[in-house]
N, C-alpha and C positions, 0 to 999 in steps of 0.2 A: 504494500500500500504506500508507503515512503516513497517505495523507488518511482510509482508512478506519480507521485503527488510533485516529486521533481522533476520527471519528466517533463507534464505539463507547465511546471512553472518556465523551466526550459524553454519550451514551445510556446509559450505567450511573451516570453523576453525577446526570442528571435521576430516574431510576428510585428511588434513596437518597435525593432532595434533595425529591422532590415532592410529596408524601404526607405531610400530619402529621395524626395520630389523637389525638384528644380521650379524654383520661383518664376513665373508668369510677366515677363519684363520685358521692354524691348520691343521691336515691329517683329511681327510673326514673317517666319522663314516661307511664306504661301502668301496667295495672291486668291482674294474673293471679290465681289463685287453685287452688290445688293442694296435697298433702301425697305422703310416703314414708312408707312403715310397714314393720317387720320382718316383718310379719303381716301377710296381706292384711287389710285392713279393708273393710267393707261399706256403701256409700252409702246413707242412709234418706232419705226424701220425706217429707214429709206425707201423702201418698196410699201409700207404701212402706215397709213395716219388714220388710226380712230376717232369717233364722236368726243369732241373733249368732256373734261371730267366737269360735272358742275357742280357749283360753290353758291350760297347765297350770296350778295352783295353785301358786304360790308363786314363776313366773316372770314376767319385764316383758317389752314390749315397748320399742322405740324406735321413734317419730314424727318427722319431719323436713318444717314447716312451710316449704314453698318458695314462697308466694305470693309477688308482687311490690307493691309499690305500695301497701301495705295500710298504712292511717292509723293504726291502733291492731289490736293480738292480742291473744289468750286463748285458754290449754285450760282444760278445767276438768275433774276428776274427780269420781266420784261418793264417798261416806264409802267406806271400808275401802279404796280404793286408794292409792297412796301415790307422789311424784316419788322417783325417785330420782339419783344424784350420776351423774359417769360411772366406766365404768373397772370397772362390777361383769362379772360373768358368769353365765351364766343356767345352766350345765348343768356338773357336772365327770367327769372322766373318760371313757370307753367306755360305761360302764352309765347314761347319761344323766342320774345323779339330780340334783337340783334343789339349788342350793347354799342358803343362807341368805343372803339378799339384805339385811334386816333393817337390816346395818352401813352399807349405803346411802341408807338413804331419807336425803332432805333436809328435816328438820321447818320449814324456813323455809319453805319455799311451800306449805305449808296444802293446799288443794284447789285451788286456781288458780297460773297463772303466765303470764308475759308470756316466755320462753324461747321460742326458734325450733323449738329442739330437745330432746324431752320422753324421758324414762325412766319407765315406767309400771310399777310390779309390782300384781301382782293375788297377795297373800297366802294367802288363802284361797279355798275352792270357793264359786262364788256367781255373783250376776248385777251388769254394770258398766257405767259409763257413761264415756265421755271428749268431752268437747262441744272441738271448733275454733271458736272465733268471730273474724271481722278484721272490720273495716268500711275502705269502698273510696272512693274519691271519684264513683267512677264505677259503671256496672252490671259485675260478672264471674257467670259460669257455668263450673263445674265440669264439664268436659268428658269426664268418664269413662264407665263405659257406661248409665249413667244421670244423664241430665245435670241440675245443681240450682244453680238463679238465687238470686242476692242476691235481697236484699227490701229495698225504699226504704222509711226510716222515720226522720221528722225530716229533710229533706233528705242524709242518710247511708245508703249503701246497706251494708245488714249481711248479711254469708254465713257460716252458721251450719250446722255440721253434728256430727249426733251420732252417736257410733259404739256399737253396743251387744256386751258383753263379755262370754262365760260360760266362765269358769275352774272347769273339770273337773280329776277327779282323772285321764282316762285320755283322749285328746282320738278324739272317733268321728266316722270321715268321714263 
């Protein structure tokens, strides 16, 4: 009974003693290329341009670039759109009316930004653009259901995707 009672103890020293995991630091040695959107957003080709995505007037989305590996980013908007700060909210009460976003915007990032993570209001009724650009060291493909390759240009492969926006006053499915 001893000799197994040290056994085991044995066997749970090595278990705790044996395994050491490398800390999580650094750009990953891999290349992805992906985004999250409040809103579905709609993938375009060069051969492909879908119905844009519609937005009330006067609210943002939020975009949440999750590529990995990516050597350099940018969004970029089209004029009349605008980043905004965080922290806003896009609808108040029950009767869903549209707050005034306005006290948000951030005038410091102009129409581009290099943020991970973007707030986009669409002010007024109209037609909008939001471009994703990273460049990769290596080839990525957006694997959604339409799948859209990097492009090599200058030994730099660049994956560039535009989303196209039309902010109605009443949104029709």
């Amino acid at each position: 009974m001893k000799k197994i009672l040290i056994i085991v103890i044995v066997a749970i020293g090595f278990f705790f003693t044996s395994c050491d995991q490398d800390p999580i630091t650094g750009t990953p040695n891999y290349s992805d290329v992906t985004w999250y959107a409040s809103n579905a957003l709609k993938v375009t080709t060069p051969t492909y341009t879908p119905a844009p995505t519609q937005i009330v007037a006067g609210k943002a989305i939020s975009i949440y670039d999750l590529s990995q590996g990516a050597l350099t980013h940018e969004w970029k908007i089209s004029t009349g759109a605008s980043f905004l700060l965080p922290g806003f909210k896009n609808a108040s009460g029950t009767t869903g009316t549209v707050n005034d976003l306005t006290p948000y915007i951030d005038a410091s990032k102009g129409l581009s930004t290099t943020d991970t993570t973007v707030f986009i209001l669409f002010p007024t009724v109209g037609d909008y653009t939001i471009t994703l650009r990273n460049t990769f060291k290596e080839k990525v493909t957006y694997n959604g259901s339409i799948p859209v390759d990097a492009v090599l240009i200058d030994g730099v492969w660049v994956f560039e995707q535009v989303f196209q926006i039309k902010a109605v006053t009443t949104i029709v499915p």
